[in-house]
C-alpha positions in Angstrom: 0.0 0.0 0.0 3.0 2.3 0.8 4.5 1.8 -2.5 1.2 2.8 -4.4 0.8 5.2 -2.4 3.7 6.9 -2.9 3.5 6.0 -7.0 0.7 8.0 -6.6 2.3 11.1 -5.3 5.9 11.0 -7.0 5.1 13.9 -8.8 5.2 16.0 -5.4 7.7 13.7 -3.7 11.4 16.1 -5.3 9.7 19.0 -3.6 8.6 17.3 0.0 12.6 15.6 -0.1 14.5 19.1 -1.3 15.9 16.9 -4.2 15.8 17.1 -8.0 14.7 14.2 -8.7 12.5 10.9 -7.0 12.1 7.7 -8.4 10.0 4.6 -7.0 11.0 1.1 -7.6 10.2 -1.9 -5.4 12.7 -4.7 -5.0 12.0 -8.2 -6.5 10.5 -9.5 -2.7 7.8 -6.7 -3.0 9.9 -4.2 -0.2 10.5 -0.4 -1.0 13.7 0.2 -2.3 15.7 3.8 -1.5 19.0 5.1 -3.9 20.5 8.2 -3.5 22.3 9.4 -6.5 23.2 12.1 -8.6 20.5 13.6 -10.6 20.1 13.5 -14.4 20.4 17.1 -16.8 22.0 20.3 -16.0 21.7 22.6 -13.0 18.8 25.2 -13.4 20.3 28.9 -12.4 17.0 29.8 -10.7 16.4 26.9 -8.6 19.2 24.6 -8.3 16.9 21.8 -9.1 19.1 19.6 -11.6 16.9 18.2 -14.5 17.2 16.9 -18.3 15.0 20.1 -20.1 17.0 22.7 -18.2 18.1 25.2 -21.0 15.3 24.0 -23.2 13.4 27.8 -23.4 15.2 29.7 -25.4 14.2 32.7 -23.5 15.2 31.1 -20.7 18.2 28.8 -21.2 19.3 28.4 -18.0 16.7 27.4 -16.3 14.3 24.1 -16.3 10.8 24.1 -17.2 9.1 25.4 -14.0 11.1 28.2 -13.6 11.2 29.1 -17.2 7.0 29.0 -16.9 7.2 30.8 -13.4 9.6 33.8 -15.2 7.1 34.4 -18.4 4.2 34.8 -16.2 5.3 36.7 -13.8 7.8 38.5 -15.7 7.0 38.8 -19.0 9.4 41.2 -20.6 12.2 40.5 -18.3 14.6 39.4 -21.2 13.1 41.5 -24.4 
């Protein structure tokens, strides 16, 4: 139930743990299994957060896809 549970919320789970990134996997006798390891992708300059789309905005390049989203909406012509 744990696992599923957690499945569920993974989404949230980088956030709650002040990590890039969280991934659930259960070992082969059905127990949770926990890794800590470098995260995938390039640092975002905003955040810190390390992920695989970071410099993907071209307005943006530095930063991943939340920030990049969070800086156009709330700063529009920051970079014109």
């Amino acid at each position: 139930m744990e696992f599923e549970l957690l499945k569920e919320e993974a989404d949230i789970l980088d956030n709650l743990f002040i990590v890039s990134q969280v991934e659930i996997e259960k070992t082969e006798d059905g127990e949770l299994d926990i890794t800590v390891q470098h995260a995938e992708g390039e640092k975002c300059q905003r955040c810190w957060k390390y992920d695989i789309r970071t410099g993907e905005n071209e307005k943006y390049p530095d930063t991943c896809p939340r920030c990049a989203k969070v800086l156009e909406k709330n700063y529009p012509d920051l970079q014109e």
